[in-house]
TORGUMAR-425702 format. One record per residue (C-alpha): z, y, x; residue number from 1; residue in three letters. Coordinates in Angstrom, 1 decimal, padded with zeros to 4 digits, always signed. Layout:
N
<rec z="Z" y="Y" x="X" seq="NUM" type="ala"/>
...
//
This chain:
118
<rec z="-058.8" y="+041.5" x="+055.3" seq="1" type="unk"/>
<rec z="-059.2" y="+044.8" x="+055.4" seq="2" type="unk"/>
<rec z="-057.5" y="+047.7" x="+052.9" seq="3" type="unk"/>
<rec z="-059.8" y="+049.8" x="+050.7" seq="4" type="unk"/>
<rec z="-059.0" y="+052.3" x="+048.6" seq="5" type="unk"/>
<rec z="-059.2" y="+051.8" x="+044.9" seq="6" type="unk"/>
<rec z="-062.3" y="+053.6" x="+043.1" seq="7" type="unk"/>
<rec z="-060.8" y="+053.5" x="+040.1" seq="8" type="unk"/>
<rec z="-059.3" y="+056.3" x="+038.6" seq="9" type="unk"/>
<rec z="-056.6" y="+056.6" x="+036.0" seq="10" type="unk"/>
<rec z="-057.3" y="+058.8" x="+033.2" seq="11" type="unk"/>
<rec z="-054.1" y="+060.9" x="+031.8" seq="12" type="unk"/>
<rec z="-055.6" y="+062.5" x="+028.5" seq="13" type="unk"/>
<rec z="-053.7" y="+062.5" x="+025.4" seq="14" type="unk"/>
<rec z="-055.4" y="+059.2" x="+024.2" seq="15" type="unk"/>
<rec z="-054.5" y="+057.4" x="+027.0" seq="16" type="unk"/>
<rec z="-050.8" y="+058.5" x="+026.9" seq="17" type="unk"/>
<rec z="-050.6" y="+058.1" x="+023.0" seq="18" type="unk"/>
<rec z="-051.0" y="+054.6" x="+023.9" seq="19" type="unk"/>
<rec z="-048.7" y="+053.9" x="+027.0" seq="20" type="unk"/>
<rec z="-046.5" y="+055.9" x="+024.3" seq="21" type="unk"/>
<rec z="-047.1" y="+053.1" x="+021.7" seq="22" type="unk"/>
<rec z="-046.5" y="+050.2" x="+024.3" seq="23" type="unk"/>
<rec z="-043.4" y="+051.4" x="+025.3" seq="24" type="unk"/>
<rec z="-042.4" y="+052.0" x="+021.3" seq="25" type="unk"/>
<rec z="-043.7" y="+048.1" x="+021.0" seq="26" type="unk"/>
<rec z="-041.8" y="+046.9" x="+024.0" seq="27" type="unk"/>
<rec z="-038.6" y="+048.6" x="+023.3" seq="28" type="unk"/>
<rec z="-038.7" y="+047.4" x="+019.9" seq="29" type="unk"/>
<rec z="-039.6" y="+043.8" x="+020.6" seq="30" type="unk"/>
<rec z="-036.9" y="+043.9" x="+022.9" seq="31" type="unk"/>
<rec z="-034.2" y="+045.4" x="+020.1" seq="32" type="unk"/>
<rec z="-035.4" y="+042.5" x="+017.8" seq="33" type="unk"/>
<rec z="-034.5" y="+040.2" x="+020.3" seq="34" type="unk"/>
<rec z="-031.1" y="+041.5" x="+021.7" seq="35" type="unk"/>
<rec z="-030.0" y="+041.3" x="+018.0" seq="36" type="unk"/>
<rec z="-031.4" y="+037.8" x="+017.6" seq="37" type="unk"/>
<rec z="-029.2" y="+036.7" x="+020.4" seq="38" type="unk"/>
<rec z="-026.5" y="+038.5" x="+019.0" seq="39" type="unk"/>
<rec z="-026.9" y="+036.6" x="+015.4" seq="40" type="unk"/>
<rec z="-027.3" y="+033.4" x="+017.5" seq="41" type="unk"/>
<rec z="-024.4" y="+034.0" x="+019.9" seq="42" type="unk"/>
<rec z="-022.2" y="+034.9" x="+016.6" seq="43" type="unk"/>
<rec z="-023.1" y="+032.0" x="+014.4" seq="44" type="unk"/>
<rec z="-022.5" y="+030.1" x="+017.7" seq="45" type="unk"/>
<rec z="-018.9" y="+030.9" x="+018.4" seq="46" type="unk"/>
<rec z="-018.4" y="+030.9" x="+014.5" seq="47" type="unk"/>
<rec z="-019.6" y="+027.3" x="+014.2" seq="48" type="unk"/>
<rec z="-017.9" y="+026.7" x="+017.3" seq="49" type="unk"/>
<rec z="-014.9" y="+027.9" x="+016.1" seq="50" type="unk"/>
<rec z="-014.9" y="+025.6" x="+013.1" seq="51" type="unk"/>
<rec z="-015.2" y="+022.4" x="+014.6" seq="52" type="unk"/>
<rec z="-012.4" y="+023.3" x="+016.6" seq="53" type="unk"/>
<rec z="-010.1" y="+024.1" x="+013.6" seq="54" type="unk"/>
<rec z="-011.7" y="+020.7" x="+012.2" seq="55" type="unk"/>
<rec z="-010.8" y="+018.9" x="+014.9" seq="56" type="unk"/>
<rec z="-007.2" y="+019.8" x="+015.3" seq="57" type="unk"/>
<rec z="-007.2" y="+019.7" x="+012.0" seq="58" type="unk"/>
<rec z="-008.1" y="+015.9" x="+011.7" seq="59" type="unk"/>
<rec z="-005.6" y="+015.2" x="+015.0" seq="60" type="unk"/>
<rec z="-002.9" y="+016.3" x="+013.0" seq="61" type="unk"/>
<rec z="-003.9" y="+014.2" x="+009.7" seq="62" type="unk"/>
<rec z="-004.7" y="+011.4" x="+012.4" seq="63" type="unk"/>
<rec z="-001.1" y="+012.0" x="+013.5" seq="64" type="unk"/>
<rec z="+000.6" y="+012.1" x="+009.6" seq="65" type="unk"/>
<rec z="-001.0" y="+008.6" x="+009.3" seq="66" type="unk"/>
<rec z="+000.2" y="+007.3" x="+012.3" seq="67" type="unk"/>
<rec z="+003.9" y="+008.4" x="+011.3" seq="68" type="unk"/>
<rec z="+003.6" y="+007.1" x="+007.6" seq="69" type="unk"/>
<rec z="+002.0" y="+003.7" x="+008.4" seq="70" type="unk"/>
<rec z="+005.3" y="+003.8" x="+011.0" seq="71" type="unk"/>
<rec z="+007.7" y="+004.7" x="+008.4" seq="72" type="unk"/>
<rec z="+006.0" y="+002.5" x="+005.5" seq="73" type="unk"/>
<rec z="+006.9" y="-000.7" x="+008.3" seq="74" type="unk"/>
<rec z="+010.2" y="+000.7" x="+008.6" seq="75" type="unk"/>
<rec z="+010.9" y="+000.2" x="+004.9" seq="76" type="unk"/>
<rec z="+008.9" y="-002.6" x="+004.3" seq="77" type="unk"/>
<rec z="+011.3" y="-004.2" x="+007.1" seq="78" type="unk"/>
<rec z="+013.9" y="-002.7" x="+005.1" seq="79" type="unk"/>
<rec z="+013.6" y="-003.9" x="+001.9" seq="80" type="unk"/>
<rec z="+012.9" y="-007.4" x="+002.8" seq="81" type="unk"/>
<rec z="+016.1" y="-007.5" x="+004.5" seq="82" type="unk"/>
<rec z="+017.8" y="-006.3" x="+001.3" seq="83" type="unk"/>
<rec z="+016.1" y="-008.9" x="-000.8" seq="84" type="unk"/>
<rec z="+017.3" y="-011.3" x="+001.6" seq="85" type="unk"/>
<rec z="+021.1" y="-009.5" x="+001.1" seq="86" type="unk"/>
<rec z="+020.4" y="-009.7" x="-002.3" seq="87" type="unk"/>
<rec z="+020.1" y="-013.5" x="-001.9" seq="88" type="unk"/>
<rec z="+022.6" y="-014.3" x="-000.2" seq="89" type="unk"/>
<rec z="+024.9" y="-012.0" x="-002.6" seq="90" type="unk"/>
<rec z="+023.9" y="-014.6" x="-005.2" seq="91" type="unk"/>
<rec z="+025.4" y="-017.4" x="-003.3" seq="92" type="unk"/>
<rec z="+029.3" y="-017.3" x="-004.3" seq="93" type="unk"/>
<rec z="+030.4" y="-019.2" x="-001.0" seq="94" type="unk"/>
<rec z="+028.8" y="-016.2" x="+000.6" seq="95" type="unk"/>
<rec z="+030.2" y="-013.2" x="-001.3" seq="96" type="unk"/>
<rec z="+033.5" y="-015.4" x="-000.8" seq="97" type="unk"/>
<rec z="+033.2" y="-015.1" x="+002.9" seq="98" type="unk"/>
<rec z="+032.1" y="-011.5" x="+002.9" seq="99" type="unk"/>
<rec z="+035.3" y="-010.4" x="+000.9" seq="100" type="unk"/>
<rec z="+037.6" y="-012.3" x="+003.2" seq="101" type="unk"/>
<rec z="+035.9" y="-010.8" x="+006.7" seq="102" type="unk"/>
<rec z="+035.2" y="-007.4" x="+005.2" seq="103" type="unk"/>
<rec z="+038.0" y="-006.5" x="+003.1" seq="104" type="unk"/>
<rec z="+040.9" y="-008.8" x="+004.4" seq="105" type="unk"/>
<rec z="+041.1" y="-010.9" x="+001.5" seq="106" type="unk"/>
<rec z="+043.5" y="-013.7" x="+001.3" seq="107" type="unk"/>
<rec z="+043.5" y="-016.6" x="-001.8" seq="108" type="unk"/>
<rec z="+046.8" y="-016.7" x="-003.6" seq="109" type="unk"/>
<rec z="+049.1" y="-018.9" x="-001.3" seq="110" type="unk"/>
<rec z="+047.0" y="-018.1" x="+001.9" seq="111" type="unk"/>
<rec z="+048.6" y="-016.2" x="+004.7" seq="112" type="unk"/>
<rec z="+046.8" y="-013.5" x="+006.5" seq="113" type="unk"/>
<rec z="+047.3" y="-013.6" x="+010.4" seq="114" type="unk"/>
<rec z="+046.1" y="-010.3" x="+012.2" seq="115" type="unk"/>
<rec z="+046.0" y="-010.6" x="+016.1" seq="116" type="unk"/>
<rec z="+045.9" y="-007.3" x="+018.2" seq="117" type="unk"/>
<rec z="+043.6" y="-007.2" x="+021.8" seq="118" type="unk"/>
//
């Protein structure tokens, strides 16, 4: 293909740049608009972004409160039924009998207390 020159010719009158003026107005403030809706959009972003990760540490640490009271609620529960079975054996007297002697070195009148040494 050959070149040819272009017979058109490109008027610069005052109409003419009135409205390249105007375009560029249009352009640069379609483009304004739109930095400063990605700016909005980026901001509410990082906000809501920001929140679900507060949220979510958040719900680790009540996750991990749980954990440690459902631990220490089996701790006690472990607890007290070992003290209700204490507390049953404490209503047997041959029991509280035998306690006395191992615990506190209790002798009947008449008995004699041998203590051997390792």
């Amino acid at each position: 293909m050959s070149q040819h020159k272009s017979q058109v010719i490109h008027l610069n009158n005052p109409y003419i740049q009135r409205v390249n003026h105007r375009r560029h107005v249009v352009r640069d403030t379609h483009v304004k608009r739109i930095k400063m809706i990605l700016t909005l959009f980026a901001a509410v972003i990082l906000f809501l972004g920001f929140e679900l990760w507060q949220s979510h540490t958040e719900l680790a640490q009540v996750n991990q409160y749980i954990v440690k009271t459902e631990q220490t609620i089996k701790s006690q529960k472990s607890r007290g039924q070992t003290i209700q079975e204490e507390l049953k054996l404490l209503k047997n007297p041959d029991y509280v009998q035998q306690l006395v002697r191992q615990k506190y070195d209790y002798a009947k009148d008449g008995e004699t207390l041998y203590k051997f040494v390792n």
